[in-house]
N, C-alpha and C positions, 0 to 999 in steps of 0.2 A: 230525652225520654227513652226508658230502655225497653225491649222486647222480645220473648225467646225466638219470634220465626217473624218475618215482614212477606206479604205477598205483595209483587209490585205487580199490577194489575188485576181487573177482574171481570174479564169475559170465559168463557170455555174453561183453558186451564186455570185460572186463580179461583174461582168459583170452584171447580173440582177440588182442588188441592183445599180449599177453605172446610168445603163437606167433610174433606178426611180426617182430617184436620181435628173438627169436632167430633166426629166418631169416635176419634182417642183421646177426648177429651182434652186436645189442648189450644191455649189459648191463644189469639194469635193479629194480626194485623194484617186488614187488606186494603192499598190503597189503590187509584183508582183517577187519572187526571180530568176523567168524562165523568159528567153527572147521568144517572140513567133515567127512564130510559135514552139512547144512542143510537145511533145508525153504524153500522160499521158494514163495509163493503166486500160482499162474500158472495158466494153460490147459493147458500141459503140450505143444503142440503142437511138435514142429520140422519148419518149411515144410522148398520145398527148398532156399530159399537157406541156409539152414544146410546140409543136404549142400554146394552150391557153394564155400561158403568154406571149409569144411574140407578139401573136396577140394583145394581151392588150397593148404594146406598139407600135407595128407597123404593120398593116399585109402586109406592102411590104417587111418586110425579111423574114416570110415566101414564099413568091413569088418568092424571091428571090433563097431560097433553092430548092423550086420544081424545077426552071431552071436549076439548075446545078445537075443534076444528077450522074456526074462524081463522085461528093463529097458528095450529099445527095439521096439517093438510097431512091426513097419512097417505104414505106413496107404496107401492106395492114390488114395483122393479124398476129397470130401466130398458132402456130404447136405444140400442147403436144403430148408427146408418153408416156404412161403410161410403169411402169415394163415390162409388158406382151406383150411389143411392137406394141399393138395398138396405133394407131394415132388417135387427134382430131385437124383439122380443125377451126381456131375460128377467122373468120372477126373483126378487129375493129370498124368497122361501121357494123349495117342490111342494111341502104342505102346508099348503093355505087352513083348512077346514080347522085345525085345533088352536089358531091364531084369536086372540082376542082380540089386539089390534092390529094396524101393518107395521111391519117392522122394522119401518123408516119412515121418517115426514120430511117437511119442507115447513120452514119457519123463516120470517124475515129478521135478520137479527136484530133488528129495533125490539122486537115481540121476545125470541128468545134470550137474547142476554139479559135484559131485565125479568123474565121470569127466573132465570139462574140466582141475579143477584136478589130475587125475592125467597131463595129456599133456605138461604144462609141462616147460619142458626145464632144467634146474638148472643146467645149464653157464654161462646166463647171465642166468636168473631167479632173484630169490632172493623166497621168498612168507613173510611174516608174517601169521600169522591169530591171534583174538584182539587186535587193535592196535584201540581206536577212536582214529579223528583227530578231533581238538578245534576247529583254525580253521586256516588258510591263507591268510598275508598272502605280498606282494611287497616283496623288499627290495632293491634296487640292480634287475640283471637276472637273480635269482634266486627264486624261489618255496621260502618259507620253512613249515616244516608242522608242528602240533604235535601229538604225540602221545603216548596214554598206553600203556607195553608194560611188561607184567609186576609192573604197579602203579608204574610210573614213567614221570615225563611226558621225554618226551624232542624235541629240535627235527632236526626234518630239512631237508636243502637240495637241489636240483634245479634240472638251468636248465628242463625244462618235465616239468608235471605234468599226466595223465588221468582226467578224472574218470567213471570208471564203476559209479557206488555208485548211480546209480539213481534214482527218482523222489527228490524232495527233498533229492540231492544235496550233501555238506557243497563239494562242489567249483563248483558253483555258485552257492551260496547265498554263498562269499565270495568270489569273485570273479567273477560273471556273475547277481548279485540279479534275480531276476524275480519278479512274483506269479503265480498260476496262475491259469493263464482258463478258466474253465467252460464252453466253446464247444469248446475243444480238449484236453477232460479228460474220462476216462470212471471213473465208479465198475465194481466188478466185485466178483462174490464167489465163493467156489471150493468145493466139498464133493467128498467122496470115497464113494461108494456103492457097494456090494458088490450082485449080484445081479439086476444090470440089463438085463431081456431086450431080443431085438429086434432085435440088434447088426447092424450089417452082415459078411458073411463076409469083405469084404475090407477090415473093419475102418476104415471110413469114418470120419472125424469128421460129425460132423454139429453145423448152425446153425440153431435153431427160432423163426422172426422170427412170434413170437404177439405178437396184440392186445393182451394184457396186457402188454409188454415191448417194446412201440413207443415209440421207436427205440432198439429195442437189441434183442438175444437171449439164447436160452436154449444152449447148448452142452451137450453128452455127444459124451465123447472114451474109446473103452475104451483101459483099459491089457493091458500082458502079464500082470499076476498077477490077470487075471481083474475088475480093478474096475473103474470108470468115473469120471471128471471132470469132473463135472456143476457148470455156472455159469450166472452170468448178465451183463451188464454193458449197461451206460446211458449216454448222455451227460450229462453231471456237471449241465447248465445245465440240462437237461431234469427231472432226476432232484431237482433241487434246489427248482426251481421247482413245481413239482406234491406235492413233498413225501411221495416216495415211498421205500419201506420195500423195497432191492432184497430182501433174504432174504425178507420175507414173498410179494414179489408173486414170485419163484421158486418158494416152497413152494408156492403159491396156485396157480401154473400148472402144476406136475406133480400136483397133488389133482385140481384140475375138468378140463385141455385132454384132449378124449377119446384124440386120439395118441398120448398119451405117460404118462399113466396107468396103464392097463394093464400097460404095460413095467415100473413101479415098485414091482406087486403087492406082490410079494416081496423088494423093495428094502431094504438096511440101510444109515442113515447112519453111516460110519467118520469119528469125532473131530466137531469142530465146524465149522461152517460161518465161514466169514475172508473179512476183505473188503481189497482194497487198489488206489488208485489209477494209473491208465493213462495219464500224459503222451502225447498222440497227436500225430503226426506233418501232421498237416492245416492247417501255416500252417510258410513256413520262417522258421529265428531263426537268430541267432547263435550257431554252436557252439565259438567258441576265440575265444582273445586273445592278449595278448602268456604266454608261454611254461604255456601251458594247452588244452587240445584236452576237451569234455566227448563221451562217448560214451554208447551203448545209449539205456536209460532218464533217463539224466541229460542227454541230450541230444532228448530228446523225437520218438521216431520210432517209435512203436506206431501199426501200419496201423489206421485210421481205421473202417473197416471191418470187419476180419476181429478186428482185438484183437492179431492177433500181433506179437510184437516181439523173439523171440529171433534170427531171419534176419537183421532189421536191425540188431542189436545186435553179431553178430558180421560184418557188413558194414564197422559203421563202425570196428569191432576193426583190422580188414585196415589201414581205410583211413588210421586214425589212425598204425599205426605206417608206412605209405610217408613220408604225412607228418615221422613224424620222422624218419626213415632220412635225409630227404635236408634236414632242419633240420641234422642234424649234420655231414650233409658242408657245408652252405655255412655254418656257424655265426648259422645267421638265426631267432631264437625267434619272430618278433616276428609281432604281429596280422595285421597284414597278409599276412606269410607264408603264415601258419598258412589264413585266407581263402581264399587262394588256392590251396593244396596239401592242403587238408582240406574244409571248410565245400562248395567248390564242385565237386571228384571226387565227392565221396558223395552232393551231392543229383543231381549228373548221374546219379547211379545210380538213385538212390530215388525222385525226386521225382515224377515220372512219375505210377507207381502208384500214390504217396501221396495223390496230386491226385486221381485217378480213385477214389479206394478213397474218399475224403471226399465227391465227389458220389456215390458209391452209399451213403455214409449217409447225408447228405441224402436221397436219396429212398428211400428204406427205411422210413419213418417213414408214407407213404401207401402201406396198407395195399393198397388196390384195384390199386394202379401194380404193388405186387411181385406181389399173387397174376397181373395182367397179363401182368408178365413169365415166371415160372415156368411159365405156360399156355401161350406162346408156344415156351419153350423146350422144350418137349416135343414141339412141333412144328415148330421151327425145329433142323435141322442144325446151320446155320450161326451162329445165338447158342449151341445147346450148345458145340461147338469154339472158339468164341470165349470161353464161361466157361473151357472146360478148359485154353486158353492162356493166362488167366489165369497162371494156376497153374506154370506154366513160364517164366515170365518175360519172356514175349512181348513185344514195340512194339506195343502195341494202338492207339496213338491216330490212326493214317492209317485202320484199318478203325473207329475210332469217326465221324471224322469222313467217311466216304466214303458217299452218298446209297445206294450199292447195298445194302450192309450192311444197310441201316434196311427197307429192303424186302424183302429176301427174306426176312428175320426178322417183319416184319409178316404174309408171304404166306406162312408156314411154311416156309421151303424149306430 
């Protein structure tokens, strides 16, 4: 069976790239080894570049999500606590007042991926779920795919195929082989808790960068039916080296950290506690070749920092299908192309922050330096606005490197 474009997966980025996809009208294949709805093991968080990109394709599904709040919890900022247990406070917006909705939610991905794969537009996607693909070689200038549907192995052809199936990837593992580097990999694990006092009223996420979980943190994200998404995650080399047990030293830090405790009195664990690996975005690679483009988690771009990766996932959604929009008008698959119309738009976009989000993990790891800055920023205006622009997408790196910055944030102002 032949096909101009193959998505191998469809959560976040295949879903993305599926949307774009149709926007230029082309037709295309996404498949898919989970029937949905699925569970898939996450933070649960959607920044706002997930609003952005969606918006770029509809802003009635975001509309859509503000309405159901059952399933999309709008969240409004976040919540750091430094070692020393100080809190900061950090809106995602300065102006609230002309907001329709908030400009980030919390969805469980059970709820949002299959609302994803309910936007697709059928006129020119066609989605198999239930399909695992077995291996994908190249044959002449076609990418050849094998797969099993309905208990039968069947071969598929395409001039370029996407691989958005996510960390360990079958689409790059046969066509873009890497080993994983423990420097720019994070372990992470997810529980679901019923009963979680304390909440913020505007529903803040919050990031608890304790002792015990240096360099890395503790997350609670409420949801709309009332529970919360309580995690933790690590850097892999770190976590590996020291030979650390993340689920016990989470359970270890909600028993003893006096903050957060309390909150947990009455707390019930729902299901079991899952752990699953973070390919982070904090070293660029190679994301395509000759008539292959890898996307989301399979293309390795979980913010370094923060954990999240569904924004960039359907970033690189966007970005993959312009790319092929215009592979097919000039008939060009080829690596080079793809480099240049894929690989190099999207890290103009990303790479920025990716960059910045990796030295604030590096330094997140000394203890004194964070509880430093959070004490600052309580009394710095001007670094608080500068975290909350964070969060909006802002050019921060002319006020990172501008001497005035560094000063009136040292001088509280």
């Amino acid at each position: 069976m032949q096909f101009q474009v193959i998505i191998i997966g469809a959560g976040p980025a295949g879903c993305s790239t599926s949307l774009f996809l149709s926007k230029h009208k082309i037709p295309h294949l996404i498949i898919d080894k989970s029937c949905f709805p699925r569970d898939k093991i996450c933070g649960d968080a959607l920044s706002g570049k997930v609003i952005e990109v969606l918006k770029k394709y509809d802003e009635n599904i975001v509309q859509s999500m503000a309405a159901d709040s059952s399933h999309f919890l709008g969240s409004w900022g976040v919540k750091f606590v430094a070692p020393n247990g100080k809190a900061l406070d950090i809106p995602f917006k300065q102006n609230t007042n002309a907001e329709q909705h908030a400009p980030g939610f919390i969805s469980r991905r059970m709820h949002f991926d299959a609302f994803m794969v309910q936007q697709l537009d059928l006129n020119y996607a066609t989605l198999w779920t239930g399909v695992e693909v077995k291996n994908i070689t190249s044959i002449l200038e076609n990418k050849c795919i094998n797969i099993i549907k309905e208990g039968q192995e069947q071969m598929l052809e395409c001039k370029v195929v996407v691989g958005c199936d996510g960390d360990r990837s079958i689409v790059e593992k046969s066509l873009l082989p890497r080993s994983m580097d423990p420097k720019h990999y994070c372990a992470g694990i997810r529980a679901y808790f019923k009963n979680v006092s304390g909440l913020h009223p505007q529903n803040f996420i919050e990031l608890h960068f304790l002792e015990e979980l240096l360099p890395g943190y503790l997350w609670i994200f409420p949801l709309g039916d009332g529970s919360c998404n309580v995690g933790a995650g690590m850097l892999s080399e770190y976590a590996g080296s020291k030979k650390i047990n993340l689920r016990v030293q989470m359970l270890k830090a909600i028993a003893n950290n006096k903050n957060i405790n309390e909150r947990f009195a009455d707390a019930q664990l729902e299901g079991k506690i899952q752990g699953w690996g973070l390919p982070l975005g904090s070293k660029k690679r190679k994301l395509s070749g000759d008539g292959f483009l890898l996307a989301g988690d399979a293309a390795s771009l979980i913010d370094p920092f923060t954990g999240e990766g569904i924004g960039n996932a359907l970033y690189s959604g966007y970005f993959a299908a312009e790319a092929i929009a215009q592979a097919i008008a000039l008939n060009d698959y080829s690596a080079k192309f793809f480099a240049v119309h894929y690989d190099q738009p999207l890290y103009n976009r990303l790479w920025a922050e990716l960059k910045l989000s990796h030295k604030m993990q590096q330094l997140s790891k000394y203890n004194q330096l964070f509880n430093f800055v959070v004490d600052r920023a309580h009394k710095s205006a001007t670094l608080r606005n500068t975290i909350s622009c964070m969060f909006e997408d802002l050019d921060l790196r002319a006020q990172f490197k501008n001497p005035v910055f560094w000063w009136k944030m040292m001088i509280g102002k």
